[in-house]
C-alpha positions in Angstrom: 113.1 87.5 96.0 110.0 86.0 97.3 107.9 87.3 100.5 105.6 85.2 102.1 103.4 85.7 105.2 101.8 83.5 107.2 98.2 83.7 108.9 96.6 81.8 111.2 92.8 80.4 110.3 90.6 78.4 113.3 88.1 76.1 111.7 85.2 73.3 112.5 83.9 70.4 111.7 81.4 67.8 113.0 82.9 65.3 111.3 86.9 64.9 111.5 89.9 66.8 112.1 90.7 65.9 108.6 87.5 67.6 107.5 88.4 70.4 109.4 91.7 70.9 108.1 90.4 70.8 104.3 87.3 73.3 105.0 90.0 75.6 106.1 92.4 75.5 103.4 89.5 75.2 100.8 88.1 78.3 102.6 91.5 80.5 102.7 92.1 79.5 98.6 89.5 81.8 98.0 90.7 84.8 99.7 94.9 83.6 100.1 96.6 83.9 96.4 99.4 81.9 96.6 99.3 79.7 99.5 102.5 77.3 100.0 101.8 75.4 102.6 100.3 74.5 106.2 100.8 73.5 109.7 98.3 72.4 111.8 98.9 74.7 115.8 96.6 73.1 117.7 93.5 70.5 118.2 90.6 70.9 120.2 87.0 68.5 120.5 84.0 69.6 122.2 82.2 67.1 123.8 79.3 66.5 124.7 77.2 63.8 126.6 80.6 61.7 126.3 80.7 61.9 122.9 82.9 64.5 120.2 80.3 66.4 118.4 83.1 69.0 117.2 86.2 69.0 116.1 88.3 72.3 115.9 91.9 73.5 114.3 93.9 76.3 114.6 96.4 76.3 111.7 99.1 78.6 110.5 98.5 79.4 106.4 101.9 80.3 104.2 101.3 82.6 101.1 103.6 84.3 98.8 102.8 87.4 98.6 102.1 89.6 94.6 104.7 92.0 93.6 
């Protein structure tokens, strides 16, 4: 039987939600053994002098965790 838990990571980018999304799961591979899959909570942009200058993403990480 498996067990997996799931943890939420908020991330950044000044370049694309995408980019965001990747720096975060790139990020959590280092620390997250296991990780199954993704799901992306929420999106936010700051803006700034009517232009987007950040993107941000609050996303829920599944990982199997060791035995």
């Amino acid at each position: 039987m498996a067990v997996a838990r799931v943890t939420e990571v908020v991330t950044s980018s000044t370049e694309s939600f995408h980019d965001a999304i990747q720096q975060g799961i790139e990020r959590g591979a280092r620390t997250l053994r296991g990780m199954t899959g993704m799901k992306v909570l929420e999106q936010k942009a700051k803006i700034e002098n009517g232009k987007i200058t950040e993107y941000r993403v609050q996303m829920a990480i599944t990982f199997v965790l060791d035995d």
